[in-house]
N, C-alpha and C positions, 0 to 999 in steps of 0.2 A: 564483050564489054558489060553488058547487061548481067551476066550472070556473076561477074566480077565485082558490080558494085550488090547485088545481091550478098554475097557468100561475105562482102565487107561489111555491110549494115547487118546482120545477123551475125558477126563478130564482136561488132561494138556493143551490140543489145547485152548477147551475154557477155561480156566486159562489167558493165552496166550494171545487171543483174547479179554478178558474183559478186562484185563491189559494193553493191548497197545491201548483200546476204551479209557480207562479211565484217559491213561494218553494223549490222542489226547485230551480227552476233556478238561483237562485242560490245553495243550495248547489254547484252544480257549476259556478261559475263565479268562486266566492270563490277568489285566488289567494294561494299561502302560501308567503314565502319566506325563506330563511335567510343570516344574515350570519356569520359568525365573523371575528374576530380574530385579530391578529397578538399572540405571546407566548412565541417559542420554546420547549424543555421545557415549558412550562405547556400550550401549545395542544395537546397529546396530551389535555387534558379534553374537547376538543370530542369524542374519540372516546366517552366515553364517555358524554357528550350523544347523540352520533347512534344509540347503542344501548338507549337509553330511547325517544326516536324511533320507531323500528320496531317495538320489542314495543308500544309503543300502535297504532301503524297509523296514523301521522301519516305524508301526500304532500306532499313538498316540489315545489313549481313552478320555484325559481329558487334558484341556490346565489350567495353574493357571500364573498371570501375575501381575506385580507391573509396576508403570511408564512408563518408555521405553518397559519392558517386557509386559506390556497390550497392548500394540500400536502393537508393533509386533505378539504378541502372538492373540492377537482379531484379525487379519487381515489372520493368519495361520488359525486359526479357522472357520474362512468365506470361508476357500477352498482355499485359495492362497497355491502355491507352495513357498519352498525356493529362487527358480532360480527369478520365479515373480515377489518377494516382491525383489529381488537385482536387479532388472531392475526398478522395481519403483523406489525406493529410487538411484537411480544413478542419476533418472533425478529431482529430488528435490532439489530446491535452498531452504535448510534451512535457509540463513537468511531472507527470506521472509515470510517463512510458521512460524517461531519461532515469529517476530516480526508483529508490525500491518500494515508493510509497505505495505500499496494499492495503487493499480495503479493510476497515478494521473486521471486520467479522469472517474477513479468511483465518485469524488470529483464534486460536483456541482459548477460551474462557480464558485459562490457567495464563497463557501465554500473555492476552492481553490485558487480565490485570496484573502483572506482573511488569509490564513491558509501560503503564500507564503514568508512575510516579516519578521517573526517573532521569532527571535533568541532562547527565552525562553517563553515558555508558563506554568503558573502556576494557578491551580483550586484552588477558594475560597467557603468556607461555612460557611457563618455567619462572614464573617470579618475575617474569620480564613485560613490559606493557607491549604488543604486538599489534603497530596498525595493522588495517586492512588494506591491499592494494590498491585499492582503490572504492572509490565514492560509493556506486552502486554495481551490482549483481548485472541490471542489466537482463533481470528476468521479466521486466512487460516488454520493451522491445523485443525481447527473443519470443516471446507470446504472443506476439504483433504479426511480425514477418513470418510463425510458424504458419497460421491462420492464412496471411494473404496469400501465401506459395501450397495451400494444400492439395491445388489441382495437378502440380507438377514436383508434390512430394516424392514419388516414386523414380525419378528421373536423378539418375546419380551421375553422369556423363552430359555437367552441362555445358554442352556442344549441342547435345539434344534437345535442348530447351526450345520453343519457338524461336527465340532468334540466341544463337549461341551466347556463350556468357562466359566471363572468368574476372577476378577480382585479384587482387592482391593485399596480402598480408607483409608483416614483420615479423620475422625471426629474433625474438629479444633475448636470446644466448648469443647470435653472433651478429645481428644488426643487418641481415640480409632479406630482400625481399622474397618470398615465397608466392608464386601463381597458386592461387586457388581454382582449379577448373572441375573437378571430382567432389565426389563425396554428397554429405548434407548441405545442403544449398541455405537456410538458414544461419547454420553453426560458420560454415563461411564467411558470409554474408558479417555477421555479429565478429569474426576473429578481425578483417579487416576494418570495419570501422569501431575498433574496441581502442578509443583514445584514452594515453595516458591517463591515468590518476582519476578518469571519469569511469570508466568500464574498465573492468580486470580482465584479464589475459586471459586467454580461449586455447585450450589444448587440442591439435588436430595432428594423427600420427607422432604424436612422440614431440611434438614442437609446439614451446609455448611460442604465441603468435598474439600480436599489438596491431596497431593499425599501422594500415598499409604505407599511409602517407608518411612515414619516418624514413622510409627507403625507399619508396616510388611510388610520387603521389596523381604520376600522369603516365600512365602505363603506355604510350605509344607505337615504343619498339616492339614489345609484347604484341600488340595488335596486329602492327602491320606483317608481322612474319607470320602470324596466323593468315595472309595472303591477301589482305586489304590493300584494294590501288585508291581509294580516297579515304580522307580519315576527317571527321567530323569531330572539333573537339570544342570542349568545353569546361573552360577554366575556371574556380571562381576559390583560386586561394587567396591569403593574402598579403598584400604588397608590402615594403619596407617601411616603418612608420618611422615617422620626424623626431627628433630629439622634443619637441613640445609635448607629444603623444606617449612617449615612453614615459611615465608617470610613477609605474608602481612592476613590486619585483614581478609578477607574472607576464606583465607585458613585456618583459626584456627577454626574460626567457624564451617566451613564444617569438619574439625576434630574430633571438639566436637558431632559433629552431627555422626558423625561416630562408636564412642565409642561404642554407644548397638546395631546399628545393626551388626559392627564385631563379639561383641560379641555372637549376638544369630547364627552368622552364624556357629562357632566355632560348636555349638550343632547340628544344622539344616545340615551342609555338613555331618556329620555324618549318619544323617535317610536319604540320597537321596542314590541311589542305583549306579547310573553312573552320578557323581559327574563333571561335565566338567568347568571347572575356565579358559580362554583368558588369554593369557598375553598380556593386555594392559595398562599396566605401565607406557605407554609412552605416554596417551593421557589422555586427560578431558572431564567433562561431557559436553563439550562446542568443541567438538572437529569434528565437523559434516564435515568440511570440507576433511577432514583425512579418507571419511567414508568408503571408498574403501579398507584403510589399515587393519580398524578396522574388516570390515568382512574376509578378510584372514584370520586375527589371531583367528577370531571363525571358520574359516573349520579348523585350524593350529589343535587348540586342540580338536575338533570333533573327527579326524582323529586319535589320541595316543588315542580315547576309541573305535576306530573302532568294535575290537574285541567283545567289550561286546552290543556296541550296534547292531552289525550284528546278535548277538545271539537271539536279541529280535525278530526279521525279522520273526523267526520261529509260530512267532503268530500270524496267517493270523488271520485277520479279514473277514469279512462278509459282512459289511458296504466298498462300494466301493470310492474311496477318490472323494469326488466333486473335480472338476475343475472349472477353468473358464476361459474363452476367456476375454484378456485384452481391446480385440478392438470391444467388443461385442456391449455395450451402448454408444453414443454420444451423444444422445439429451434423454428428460422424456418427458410425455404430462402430465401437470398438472392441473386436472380437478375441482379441489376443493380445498380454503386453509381456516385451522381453525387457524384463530389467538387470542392469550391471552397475557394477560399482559402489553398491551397498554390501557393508561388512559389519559395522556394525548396530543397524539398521535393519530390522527384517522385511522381507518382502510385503509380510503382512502390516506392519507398520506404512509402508512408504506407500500402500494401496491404499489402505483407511484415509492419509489423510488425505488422499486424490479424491474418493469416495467415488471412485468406478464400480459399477456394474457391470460383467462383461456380456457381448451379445444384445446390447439393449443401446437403441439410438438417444445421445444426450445433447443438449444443446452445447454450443459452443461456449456460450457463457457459464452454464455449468461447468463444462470440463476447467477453463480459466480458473474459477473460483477453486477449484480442488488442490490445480496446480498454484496457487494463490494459499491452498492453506499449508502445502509442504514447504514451501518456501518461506513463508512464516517463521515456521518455527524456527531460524536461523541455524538448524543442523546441518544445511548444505551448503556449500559457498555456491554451487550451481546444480542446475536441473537442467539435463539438454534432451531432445527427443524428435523422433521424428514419426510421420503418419508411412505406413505403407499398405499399398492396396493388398486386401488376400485376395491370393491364389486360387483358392477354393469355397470361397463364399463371399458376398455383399459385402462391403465394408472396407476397416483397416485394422492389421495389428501398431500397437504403439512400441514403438523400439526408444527405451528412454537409459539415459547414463546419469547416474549421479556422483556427485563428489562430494564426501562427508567431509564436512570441517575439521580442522583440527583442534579450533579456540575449546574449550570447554570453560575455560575460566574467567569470571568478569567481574570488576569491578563498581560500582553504579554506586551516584552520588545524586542529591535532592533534597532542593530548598522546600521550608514550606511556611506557612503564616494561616494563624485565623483566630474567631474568637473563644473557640473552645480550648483548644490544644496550645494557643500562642506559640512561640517561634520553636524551628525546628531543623536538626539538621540530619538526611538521612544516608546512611552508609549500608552499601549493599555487595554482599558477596553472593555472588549466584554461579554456582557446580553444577555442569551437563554430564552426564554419566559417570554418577557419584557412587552409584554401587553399582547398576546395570545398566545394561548400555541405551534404555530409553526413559532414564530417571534423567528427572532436577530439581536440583535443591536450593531454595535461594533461605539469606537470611536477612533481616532489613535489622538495622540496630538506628534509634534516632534519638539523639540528643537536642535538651536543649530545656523549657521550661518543663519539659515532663518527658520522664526516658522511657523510651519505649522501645520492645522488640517485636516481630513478627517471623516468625522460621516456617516456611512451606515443604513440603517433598512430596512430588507425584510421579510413579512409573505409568506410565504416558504409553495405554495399547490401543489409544484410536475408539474404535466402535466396538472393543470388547471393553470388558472392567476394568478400568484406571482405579489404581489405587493412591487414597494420599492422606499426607498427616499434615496437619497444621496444629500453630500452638503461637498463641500471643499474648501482650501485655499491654495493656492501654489503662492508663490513668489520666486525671486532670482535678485540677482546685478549682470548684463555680459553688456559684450563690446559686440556688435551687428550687423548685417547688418542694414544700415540706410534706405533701399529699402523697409524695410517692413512697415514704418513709414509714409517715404518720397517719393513723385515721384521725377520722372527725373530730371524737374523743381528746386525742391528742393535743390537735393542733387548739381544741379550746382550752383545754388545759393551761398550754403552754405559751398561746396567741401567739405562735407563728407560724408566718405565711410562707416565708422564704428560710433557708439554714445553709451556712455555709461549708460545704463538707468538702471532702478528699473523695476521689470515689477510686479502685482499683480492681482491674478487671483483667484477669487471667482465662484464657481460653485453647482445651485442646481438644481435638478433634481427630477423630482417625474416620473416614467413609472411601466409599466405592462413588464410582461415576461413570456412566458412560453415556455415549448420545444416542437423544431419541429421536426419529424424523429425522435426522441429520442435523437440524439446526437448534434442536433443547437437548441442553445438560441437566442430566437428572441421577441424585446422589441422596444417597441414602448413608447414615452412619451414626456413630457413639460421641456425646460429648461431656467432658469433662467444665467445670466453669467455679472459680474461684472469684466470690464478689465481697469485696470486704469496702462498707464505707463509713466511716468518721469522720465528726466535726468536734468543732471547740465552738459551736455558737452554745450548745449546750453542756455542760460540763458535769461530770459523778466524782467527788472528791478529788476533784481540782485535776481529774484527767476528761482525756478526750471521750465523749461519750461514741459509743461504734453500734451503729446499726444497723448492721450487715457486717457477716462475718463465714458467709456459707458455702461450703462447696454442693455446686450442684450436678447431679446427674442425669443425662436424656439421652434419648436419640431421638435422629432427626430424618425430616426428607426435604426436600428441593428440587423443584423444578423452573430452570430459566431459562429465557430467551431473550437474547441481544441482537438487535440488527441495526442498534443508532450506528450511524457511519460516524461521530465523532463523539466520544464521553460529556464533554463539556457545551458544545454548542451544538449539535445535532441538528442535519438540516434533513434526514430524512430517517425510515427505520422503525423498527420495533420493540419493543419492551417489554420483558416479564419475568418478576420473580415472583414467586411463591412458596414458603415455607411454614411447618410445622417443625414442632415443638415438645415430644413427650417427657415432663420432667420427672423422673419417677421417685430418687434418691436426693437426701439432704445431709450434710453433716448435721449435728449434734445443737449447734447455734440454733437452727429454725428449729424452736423444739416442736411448733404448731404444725410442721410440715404434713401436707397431703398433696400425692399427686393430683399432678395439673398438665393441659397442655395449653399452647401458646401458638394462634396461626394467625399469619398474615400473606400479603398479596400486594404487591406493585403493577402497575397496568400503564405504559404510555408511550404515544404516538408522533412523531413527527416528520412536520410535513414541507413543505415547499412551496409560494406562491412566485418566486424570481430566485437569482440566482443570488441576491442577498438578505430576501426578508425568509424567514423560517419561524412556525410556530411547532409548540410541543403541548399536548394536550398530556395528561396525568389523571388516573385516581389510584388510590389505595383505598387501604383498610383493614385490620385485624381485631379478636376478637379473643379473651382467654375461655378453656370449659375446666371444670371440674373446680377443686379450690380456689377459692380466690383472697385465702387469707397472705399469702406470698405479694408484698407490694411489690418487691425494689425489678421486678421483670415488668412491669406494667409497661403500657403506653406511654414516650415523653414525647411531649410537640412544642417544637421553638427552633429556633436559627435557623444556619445557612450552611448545607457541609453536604458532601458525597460519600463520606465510609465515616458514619457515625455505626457508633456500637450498641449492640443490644436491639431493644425497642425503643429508642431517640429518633426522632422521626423528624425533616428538618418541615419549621414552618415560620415562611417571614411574615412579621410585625410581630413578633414576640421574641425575646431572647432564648435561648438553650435551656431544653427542661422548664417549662415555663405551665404544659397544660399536659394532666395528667389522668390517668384511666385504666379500666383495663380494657377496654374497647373502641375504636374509634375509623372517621371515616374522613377522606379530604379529597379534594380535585383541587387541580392546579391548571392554569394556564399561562402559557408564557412568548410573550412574541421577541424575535433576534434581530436586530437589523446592523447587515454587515457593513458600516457607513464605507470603509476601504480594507484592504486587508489586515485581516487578524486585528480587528478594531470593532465590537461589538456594543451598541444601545439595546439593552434588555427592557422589557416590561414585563412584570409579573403579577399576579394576584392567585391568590389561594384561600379556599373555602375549607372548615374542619366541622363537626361533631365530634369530643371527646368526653368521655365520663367513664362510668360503671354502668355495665352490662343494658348497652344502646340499642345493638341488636333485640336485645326482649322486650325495651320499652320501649320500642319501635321508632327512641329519638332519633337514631341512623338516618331516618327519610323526610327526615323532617329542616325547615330550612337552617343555614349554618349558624351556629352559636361564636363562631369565629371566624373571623375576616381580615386577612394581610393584604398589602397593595405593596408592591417595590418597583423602581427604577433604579437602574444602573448601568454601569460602564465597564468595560473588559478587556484587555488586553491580551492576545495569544501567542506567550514568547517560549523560548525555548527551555526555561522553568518549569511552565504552566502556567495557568491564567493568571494575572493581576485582575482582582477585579473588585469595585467598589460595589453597594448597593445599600439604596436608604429606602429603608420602609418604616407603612405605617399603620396603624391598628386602630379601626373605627371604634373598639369595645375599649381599647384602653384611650385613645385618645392622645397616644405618644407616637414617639417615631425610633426606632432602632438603625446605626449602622451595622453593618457588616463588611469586614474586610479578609479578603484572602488571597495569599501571593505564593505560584507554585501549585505544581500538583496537588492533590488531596493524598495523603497515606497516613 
């Protein structure tokens, strides 16, 4: 009996025992995975899902992602934490990362003045106006997410990833969804959330591909036959809007667009296990600003599933969660790059404007800016690439694809207003591989109170010699200083102060260029200059008397540096040109002619105290040597303008052409205050010495002989600035307005 009830109780034990193994083991074998959703602005809740997530000590097995929910969901998958990815994305200016807006000084000189006047710009093919697919390129988000995946760059099999991963895209030839699980984990990433009409279409194997959410914006099924027994999801598209709501055509459309993925969600929230839906109701898929709000309201509703997902907690895993240290990488050393997809583009071109060095460690930011100046130049409609570790040394090679445009031909149109040049309207035809394949040629033709042309052409070789021709024509009708015309002699003669001429100015120019330091253009070349000016204040037998009538001959050098980050309002950056002047030849007119040369110097700073007050510190100064019997190149200082010509120098409280020399010296200062967007209160003042030959008589150092004060108002539209500004002049004891609407050209 006894040994009966023995052999029974050491039955039940191990009963007991296999039973509680059995069912240990399938805790550890329950697998748990999670879906998120496509929802632009909105899917920023998933982050704050995924940081309810962790503080319970829930192990995702399998990530499934659409749009926004791939962007987040791929970056959770690389080992980011919740908390991480809400510190990332706090410090992201989404309107920049969303649009193509690059810093201006990724912009090549050439590019960006060129690119600065120009109100509308519209692409032609074959005589025919040719949108673009869409808004933006989509090249700082794909520069974004290269950078934050570059630890698991190498990993093409993402199953592999810390916690497996796969996304979905759209097939926009036949409308069907494609799994993304291989390949480039970025270029992925960017094909599924590349929504209509905002981001263009992403080629991946032979398939253009849109975003995911047009054919499966809750990838579910996909998931669970990847062999998921619970599935964590999270919703956050959105819902039917009310006939009050439907307002305007986009909203109707995005409605229509809505109809079958509510509907299949209707089915799909049903097979998810912890169903988690935000109420963000209150925002759009454009609502990035908001993005702080929006992650509350995804820990808001994390937190009413607390319970069921603490229960999942109970499933340790095995696999221990990768981390990562955010401040681990700041620089790559890039030992090797394979590039494809350039034809008409040479390698050596598409490297210059990266400005790689190979074998030599570059900062991240560096490298951005580089990829920041190819893209620039609007020759590519995309730049894709990715990091791979070598093989056989430190580092990585860079595997990058590009895709040359096709546009070559544009149209460009530009208002403009002021007090020199008065109204103006300008037309621009600009040809990208006009005779070779890394020229362009633009031509600006501007009618209106004074016709003007400007024709550029530069083959464009980067950090070897660029060659380029330019040639233009600027005239205008102003009342004058008669000093720059007339001597002493003269004007006693004739007592006057002021003469109202025509001035006209012909200019061509053939030089070489290329950069030095990486960030100075410096150019050297031949110029031609036709100056012819008359007036009728003075008259020679009842005609116009002409004062200038001379072609002149030089060459020239230049050395500049641009780093304002805006032309017009400048809130931080660098400044400097500097040019000379050898004028050697004269037509026949100047019978007095002796060479002479003619140098000056620009120098200015600005800087930053908030993110709306900006000042900008300024000096110049040039000076003529050799003859100085050649007036009409002198020094002129007066008004208000950005591409005045010659030596017209602008200076407020005094009108245009107002104070003259051959040498002269000025500092300016200028405070911005951004009262709200693109709404500027200026204050300006500016100090001058002007005369004949200042530098010798040491008046240069001596205190200012003139004095301007200005206040004004600004507007930054898609023209160019509107902006008033009244000054006034302690030495005259008057006050000047100036007004200007539109770009400066």
């Amino acid at each position: 009996m006894k040994k009966t009830t023995i052999i029974l109780a050491l039955f039940l034990i191990a009963s007991l025992s296999a039973k509680a193994q059995n069912e240990d083991t399938k805790k550890h074998d329950v697998k748990v995975g999670l879906v998120l959703s496509g929802g632009g602005a909105k899917g920023l809740a998933h982050i704050g899902v995924l940081k309810i997530i962790d503080s319970l000590g829930v192990k995702v097995d399998y990530i499934a992602g659409t749009s926004m929910g791939a962007i987040i969901g791929s970056l959770y998958a690389s080992g980011y934490t919740g908390n991480q990815l809400d510190s990332i994305f706090k410090k992201v200016d989404f309107d920049k990362i969303i649009s193509d807006d690059l810093p201006r000084s990724s912009k090549a000189f050439y590019e960006r003045n060129n690119s600065e006047k120009y109100a509308l710009t519209l692409p032609f093919d074959k005589l025919k106006i040719k949108l673009p697919s869409a808004l933006s390129r989509g090249q700082n988000t794909y520069s974004l997410l290269s950078k934050l995946t570059l630890h698991v760059s190498d990993i093409e099999d993402f199953s592999k990833l810390p916690i497996p991963f796969f996304c979905i895209g759209t097939n926009i030839e036949t409308g069907k969804a494609v799994m993304l699980d291989k390949g480039n984990l970025t270029q992925s990433v960017m094909a599924s959330g590349a929504f209509p009409s905002l981001f263009q279409p992403v080629e991946i194997n032979g398939q253009i591909l849109i975003d995911g959410g047009v054919a499966n914006n809750y990838p579910i099924d996909e998931l669970k036959a990847k062999g998921m027994d619970i599935i964590i999801g999270v919703d956050v598209q959105d819902g039917l809007a009310n006939r009050e709501e439907l307002t305007s055509a986009p909203e109707v459309l995005l409605q229509i667009n809505n109809f079958r993925t509510i509907k299949d969600m209707k089915l799909k929230s049903k097979k998810t296990d912890i169903y988690i839906k935000p109420d963000i109701t209150d925002f759009t898929v454009v609502s990035f600003s908001e993005g702080e709000k929006i992650i509350k309201r995804g820990e808001t509703a994390a937190k009413l599933k607390a319970y069921a997902l603490k229960d999942l907690s109970k499933y340790d895993k095995d696999k221990p969660k990768f981390k990562i240290n955010l401040h681990t990488q700041d620089s790559i050393r890039i030992n090797s790059v394979n590039l494809s997809g350039n034809k008409k583009y040479t390698r050596a071109y598409v490297l210059g404007k990266l400005r790689l060095k190979l074998n030599e460690n570059i900062d991240f930011k560096d490298f951005y800016k580089g990829v920041n100046n190819l893209v620039a130049t609007n020759n590519f409609d995309s730049f894709q690439y990715k990091f791979n570790k070598s093989q056989y040394s430190d580092g990585y090679d860079l595997e990058a694809t590009v895709k040359e445009t096709g546009i070559t031909t544009f149209l460009k149109l530009g208002l403009h207003y002021d007090g020199l040049y008065k109204s103006a309207a300008l037309v621009n035809v600009t040809k990208k591989r006009f005779l070779f394949d890394n020229d362009i040629a633009s031509l600006d033709l501007v009618f209106g109170d004074n016709v003007r042309y400007n024709f550029e052409y530069l083959i464009d070789k980067g950090f070897y010699w660029s060659i380029g021709i330019r040639s233009r024509l600027n005239q205008f009708h102003k009342n004058i200083n008669a000093e720059l015309f007339f001597d002493d002699d003269q004007i006693i003669m004739t007592g006057l102060n002021k003469i109202d001429v025509e001035l006209h100015d012909q200019t061509n120019q053939f030089y070489l260029q290329t950069l030095f330091k990486k960030d100075f253009a410096f150019s050297v070349g031949a110029e031609h200059k036709r100056l012819e000016v008359k007036s009728e204040t003075i008259t020679t037998n009842n005609n116009e008397s002409v004062f200038e009538n001379t072609d002149y001959f030089s060459v020239f050098g230049n050395l500049k540096l641009d780093t304002y980050d805006n032309k017009y309002f400048p809130k931080r950056g660098v400044y400097f040109n500097g040019d000379i002047h050898m004028y050697l030849l004269s037509s026949s007119f100047n019978t007095d002619f002796e060479d002479f040369s003619i140098a000056k110097a620009d120098l200015g700073y600005a800087f930053s105290l908030s993110d709306n007050l900006a000042f900008n510190l300024k000096v110049s100064g040039g000076f003529k040597l050799g003859d100085k019997s050649t007036q009409a190149l002198d020094f002129a200082l007066g008004g208000y303008g950005n591409n005045l010509i010659n030596n017209f120098i602008p200076f407020l409280g005094y009108d245009f052409i107002s104070l003259v020399g051959n040498s002269y010296v000025k500092a300016s200062f200028s405070a911005d205050y951004e009262v709200f967007k693109n709404h500027h209160i200026t204050a300006e003042a500016n100090w001058a010495n002007v005369d004949d030959d200042i530098f010798e008589s040491g008046e240069w150092f001596t205190l200012p002989d003139y004095r301007g004060y200005a206040l004004g108002y600004a507007i930054d539209t898609f023209i160019g600035p509107i902006q008033g500004k009244f000054s006034y002049s302690p030495e005259q004891k008057q006050s000047v307005w100036f007004f200007n609407v539109g770009f400066w050209f």
